[in-house]
C-alpha positions as CSV (number, residue, x, y, z in Angstrom):
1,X,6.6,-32.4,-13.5
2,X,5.4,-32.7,-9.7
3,X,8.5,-31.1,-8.6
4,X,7.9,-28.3,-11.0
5,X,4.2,-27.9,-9.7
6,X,5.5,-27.8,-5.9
7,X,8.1,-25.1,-6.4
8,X,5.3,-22.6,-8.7
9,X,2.8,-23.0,-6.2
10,X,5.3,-22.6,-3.0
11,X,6.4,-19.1,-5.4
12,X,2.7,-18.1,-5.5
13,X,1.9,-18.8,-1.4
14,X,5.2,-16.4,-0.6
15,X,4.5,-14.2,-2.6
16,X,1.3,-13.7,-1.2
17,X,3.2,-13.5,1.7
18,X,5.5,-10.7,0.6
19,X,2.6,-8.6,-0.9
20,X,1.8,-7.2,2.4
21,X,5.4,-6.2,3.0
22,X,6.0,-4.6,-0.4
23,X,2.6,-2.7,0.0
24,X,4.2,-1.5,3.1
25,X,7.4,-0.5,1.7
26,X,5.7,1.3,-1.4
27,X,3.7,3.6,0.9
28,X,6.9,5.3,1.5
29,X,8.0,8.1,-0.9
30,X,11.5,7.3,-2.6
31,X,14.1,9.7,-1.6
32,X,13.7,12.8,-3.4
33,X,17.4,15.0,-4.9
34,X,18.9,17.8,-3.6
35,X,17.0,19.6,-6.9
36,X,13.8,18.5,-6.2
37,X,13.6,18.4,-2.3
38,X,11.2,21.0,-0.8
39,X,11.6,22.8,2.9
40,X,9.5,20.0,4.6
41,X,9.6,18.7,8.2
42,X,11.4,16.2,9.1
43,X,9.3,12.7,9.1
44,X,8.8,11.3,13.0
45,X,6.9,8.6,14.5
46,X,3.5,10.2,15.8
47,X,3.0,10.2,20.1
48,X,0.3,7.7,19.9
49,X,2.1,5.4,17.6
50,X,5.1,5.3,20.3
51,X,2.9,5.2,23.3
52,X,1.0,2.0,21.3
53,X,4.8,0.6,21.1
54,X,5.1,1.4,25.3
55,X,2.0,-0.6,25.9
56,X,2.4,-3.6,24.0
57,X,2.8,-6.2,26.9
58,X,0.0,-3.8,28.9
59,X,-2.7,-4.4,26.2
60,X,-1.4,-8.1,25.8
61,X,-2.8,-8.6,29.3
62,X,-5.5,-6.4,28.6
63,X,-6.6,-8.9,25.6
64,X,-6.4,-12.2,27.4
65,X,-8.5,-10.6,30.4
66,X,-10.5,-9.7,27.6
67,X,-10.8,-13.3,26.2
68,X,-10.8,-15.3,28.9
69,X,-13.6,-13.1,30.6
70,X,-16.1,-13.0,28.2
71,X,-18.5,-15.9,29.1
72,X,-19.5,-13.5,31.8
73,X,-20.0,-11.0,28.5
74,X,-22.9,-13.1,27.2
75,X,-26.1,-11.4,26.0
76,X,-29.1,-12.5,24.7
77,X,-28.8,-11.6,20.8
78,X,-25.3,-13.9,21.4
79,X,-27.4,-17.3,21.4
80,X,-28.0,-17.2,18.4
81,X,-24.4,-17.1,16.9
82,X,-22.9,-19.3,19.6
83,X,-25.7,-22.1,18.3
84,X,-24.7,-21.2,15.3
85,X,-21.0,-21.8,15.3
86,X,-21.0,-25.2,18.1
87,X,-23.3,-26.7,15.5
88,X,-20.9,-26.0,12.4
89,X,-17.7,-27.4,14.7
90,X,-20.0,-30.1,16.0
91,X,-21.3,-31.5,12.6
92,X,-17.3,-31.1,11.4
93,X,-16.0,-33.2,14.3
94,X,-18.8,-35.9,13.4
95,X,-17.4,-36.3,10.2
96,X,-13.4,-35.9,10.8
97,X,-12.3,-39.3,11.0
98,X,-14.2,-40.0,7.6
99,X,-12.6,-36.9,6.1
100,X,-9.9,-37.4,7.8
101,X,-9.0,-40.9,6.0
102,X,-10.3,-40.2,2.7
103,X,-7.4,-37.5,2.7
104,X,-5.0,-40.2,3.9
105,X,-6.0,-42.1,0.4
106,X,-3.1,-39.4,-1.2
107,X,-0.1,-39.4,0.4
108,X,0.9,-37.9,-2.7
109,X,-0.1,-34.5,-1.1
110,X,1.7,-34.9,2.0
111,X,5.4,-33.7,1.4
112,X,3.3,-30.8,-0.9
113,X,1.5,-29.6,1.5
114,X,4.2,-29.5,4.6
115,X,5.9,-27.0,2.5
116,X,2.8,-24.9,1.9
117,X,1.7,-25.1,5.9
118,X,5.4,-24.1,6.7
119,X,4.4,-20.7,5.8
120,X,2.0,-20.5,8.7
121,X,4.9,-21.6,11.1
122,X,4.6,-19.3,14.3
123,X,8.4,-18.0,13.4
124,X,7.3,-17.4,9.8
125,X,4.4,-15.3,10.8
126,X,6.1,-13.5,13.8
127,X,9.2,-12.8,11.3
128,X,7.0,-11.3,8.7
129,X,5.2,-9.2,11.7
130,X,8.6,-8.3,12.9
131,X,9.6,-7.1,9.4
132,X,6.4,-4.9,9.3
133,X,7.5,-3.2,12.5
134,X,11.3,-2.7,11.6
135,X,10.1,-1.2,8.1
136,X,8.1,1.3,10.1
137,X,10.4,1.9,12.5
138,X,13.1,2.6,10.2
139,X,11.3,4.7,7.3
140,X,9.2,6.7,10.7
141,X,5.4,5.5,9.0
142,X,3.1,5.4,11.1
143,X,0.7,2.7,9.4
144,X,3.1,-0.1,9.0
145,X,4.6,0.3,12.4
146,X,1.1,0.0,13.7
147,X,0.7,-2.6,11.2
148,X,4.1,-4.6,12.9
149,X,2.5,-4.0,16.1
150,X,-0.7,-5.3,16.0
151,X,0.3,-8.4,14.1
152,X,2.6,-9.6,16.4
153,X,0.3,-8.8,19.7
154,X,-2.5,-10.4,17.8
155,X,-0.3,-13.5,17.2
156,X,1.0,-14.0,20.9
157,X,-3.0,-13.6,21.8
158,X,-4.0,-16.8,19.5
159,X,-1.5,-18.6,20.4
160,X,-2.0,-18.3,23.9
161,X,-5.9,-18.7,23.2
162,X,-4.9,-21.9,21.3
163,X,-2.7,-23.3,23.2
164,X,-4.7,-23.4,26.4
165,X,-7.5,-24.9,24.0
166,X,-5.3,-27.4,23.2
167,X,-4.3,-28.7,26.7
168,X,-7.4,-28.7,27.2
169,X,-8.8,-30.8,24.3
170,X,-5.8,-33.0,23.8
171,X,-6.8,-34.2,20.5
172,X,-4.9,-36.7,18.6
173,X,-4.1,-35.9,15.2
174,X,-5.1,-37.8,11.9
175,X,-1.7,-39.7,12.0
176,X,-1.8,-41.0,15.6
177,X,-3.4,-44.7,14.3
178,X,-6.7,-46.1,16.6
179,X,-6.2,-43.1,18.4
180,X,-6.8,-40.7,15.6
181,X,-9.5,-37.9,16.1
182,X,-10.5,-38.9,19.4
183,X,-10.1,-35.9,22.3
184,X,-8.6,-36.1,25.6
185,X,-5.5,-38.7,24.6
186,X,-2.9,-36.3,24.8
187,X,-2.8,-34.6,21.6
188,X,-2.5,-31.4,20.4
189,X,-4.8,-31.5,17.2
190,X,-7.2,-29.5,18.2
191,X,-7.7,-26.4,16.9
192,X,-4.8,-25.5,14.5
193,X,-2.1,-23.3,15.5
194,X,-0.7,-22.5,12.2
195,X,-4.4,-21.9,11.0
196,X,-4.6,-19.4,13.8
197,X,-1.2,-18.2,13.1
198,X,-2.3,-16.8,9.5
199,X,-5.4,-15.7,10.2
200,X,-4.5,-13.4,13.3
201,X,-2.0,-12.2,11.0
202,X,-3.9,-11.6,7.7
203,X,-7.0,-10.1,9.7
204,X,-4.6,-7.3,10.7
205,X,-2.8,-6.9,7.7
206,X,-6.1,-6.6,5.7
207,X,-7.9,-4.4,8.7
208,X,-5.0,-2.0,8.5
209,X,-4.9,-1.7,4.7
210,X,-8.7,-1.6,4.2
211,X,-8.1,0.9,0.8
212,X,-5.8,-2.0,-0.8
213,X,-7.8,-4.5,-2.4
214,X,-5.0,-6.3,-3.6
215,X,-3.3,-6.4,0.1
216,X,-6.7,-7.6,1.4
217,X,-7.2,-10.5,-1.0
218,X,-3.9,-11.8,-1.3
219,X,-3.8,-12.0,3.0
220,X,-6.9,-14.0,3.2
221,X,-5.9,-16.0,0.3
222,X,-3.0,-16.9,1.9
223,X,-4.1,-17.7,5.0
224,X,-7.0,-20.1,3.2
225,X,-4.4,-21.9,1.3
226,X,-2.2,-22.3,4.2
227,X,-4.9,-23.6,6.5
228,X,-6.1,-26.4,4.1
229,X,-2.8,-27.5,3.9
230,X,-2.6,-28.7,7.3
231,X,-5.9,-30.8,6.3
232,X,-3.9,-32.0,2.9
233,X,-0.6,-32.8,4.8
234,X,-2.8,-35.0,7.4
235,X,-1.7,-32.7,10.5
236,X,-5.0,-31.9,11.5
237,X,-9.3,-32.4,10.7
238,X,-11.6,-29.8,9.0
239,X,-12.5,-28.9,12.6
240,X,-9.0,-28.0,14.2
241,X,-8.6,-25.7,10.8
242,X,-12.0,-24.2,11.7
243,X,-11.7,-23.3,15.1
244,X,-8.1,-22.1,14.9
245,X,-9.0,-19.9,11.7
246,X,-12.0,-18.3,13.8
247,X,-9.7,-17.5,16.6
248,X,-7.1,-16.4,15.0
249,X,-9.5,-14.1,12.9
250,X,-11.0,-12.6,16.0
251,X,-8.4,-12.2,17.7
252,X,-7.3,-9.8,14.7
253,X,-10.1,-8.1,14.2
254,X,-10.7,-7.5,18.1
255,X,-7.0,-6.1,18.6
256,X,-7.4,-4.2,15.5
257,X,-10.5,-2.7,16.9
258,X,-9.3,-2.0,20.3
259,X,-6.0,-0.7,19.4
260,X,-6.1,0.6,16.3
261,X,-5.4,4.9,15.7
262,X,-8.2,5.6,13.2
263,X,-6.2,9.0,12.6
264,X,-3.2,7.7,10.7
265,X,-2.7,9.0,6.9
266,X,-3.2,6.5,4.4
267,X,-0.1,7.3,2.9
268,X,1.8,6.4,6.0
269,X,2.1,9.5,7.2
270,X,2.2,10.8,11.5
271,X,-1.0,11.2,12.8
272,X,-2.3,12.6,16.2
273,X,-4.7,9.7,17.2
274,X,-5.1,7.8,20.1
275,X,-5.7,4.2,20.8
276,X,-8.3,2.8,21.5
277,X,-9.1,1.6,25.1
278,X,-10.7,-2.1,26.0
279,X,-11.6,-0.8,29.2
280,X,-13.5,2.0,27.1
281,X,-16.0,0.5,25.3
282,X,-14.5,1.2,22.2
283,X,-14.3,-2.7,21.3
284,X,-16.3,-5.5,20.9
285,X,-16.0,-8.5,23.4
286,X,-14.8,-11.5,22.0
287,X,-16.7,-14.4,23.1
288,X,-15.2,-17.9,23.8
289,X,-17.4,-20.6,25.2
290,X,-16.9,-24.6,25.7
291,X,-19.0,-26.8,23.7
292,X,-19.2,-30.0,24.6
293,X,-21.4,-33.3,22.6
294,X,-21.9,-36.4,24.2
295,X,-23.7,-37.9,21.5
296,X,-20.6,-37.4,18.9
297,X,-17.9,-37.7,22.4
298,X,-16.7,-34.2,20.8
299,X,-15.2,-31.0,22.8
300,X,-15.7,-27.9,20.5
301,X,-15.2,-24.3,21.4
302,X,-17.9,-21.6,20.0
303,X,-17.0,-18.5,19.3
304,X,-18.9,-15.2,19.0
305,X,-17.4,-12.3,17.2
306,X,-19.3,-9.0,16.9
307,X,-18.5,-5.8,15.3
């Protein structure tokens, strides 16, 4: 009966998975007969499209400029949030190791759950990215090539973002005994990369298919149930999931909002527009800022994301 449970509920997280792929491949028209075809131009990838393809590694290192230099970004109406968001991480990493072994009280979840978080693997993600862009590519629409794009440069920025955090950090995880929760011991707990992993990815996916309900609720679905899954299979605390969903979620939104052509045709047809420019103004600053509580001996990061 527990077997049976597994395998529906691994069915359900894929195909949540696959949703934003077959949304993708819908968009394109089905091959029309020599009866019904009309005199039409032939489809083609728009200029801005391709040049967005040319500048990928360019606006990678435009992002992590981006990132990495926005303490010196802070403003006064930022306070606010960043007090905000160190207090919800700090109040989480006070109560991890309680959490933490209350969860370890069901190790009947474990092997459950390591199937679910697989889906937030970083090849998993980057494959389903990759499959956006080759779709695109290969049926000449616009949106899901941009789609491809952005996920995957969004990706590669978390999980740079995430990994310096976690050398950084060095947290251990909930299964590494005495040690467990406590930062600077050489772990890599802290924050999640498979909770950033999904997130970066979703927040594209749902940003670049804002008309699509469906396409919007089963990506941030997914990416929920795959984050808590790393809490359920004892990989990481409440914390790591919330940090590394925040990042990976602004990290979407902000390469969405920098690089996204507002001009492309719903229907996935070539548009004309041009992408945005981080050095324009044409994006919010993502704000990343070290927290650190004595009182709890707790390292957090805070994070600021305004649109």
């Amino acid at each position: 009966m527990r077997q049976r449970l597994l395998i529906g509920f691994v069915s359900l997280i894929g195909a949540l998975l696959i949703l934003p792929l077959a949304a993708a491949a819908q968009s394109t028209p089905p091959p029309q007969t020599a009866a019904m075809q009309s005199p039409q131009p032939a489809r083609s990838i728009s200029p801005a499209v391709k040049q967005l393809e040319r500048d990928f590694l360019k606006n990678l290192l435009r992002d992590q400029k981006a990132i990495w230099t926005s303490p010196a970004h802070i403003r006064a109406n930022d306070i606010w949030w960043l007090g905000s968001i160190a207090g919800a991480t700090t109040a989480f990493i006070a109560t991890d190791l309680e959490t933490g072994d209350w969860i370890a009280s069901y190790p009947d979840v474990v092997g459950p759950s390591d199937v679910i978080s697989q889906f937030g693997a970083g090849y998993t993600v980057a494959g389903a990215a990759g499959a956006l862009y080759l779709i695109g590519r290969k049926t000449k629409n616009d949106r899901v090539m941009q789609t491809g794009l952005l996920a995957g440069e969004a990706l590669i920025n978390s999980f740079l973002v995430i990994g310096v955090i976690k050398n950084v950090t060095q947290r251990a995880r909930p299964d590494s005994g005495e040690e467990r929760s406590q930062f600077f011991t050489g772990g890599v707990s802290f924050p999640s990369g498979h909770a950033g992993n999904v997130w970066s990815f979703a927040a594209v996916v749902a940003s670049e298919y804002g008309d699509k309900k469906l396409v919007q609720v089963a990506a941030y679905g997914a990416a929920t149930a795959i984050s808590l899954s790393r809490f359920t299979a004892q990989r990481h605390y409440l914390s790591d999931i919330l940090i590394g969903s925040a990042i990976g979620y602004g990290v979407g939104r902000y390469v969405c909002r920098v690089h996204h052509i507002a001009d492309i045709k719903r229907g996935g047809g070539a548009g004309n527009g041009a992408a945005g420019n981080p050095d324009g103004g044409t994006g919010k600053w993502p704000l990343i800022a070290p927290y650190v509580n004595r009182a709890a001996k707790g390292y957090s990061i805070a994070l600021t994301w305004v649109y």
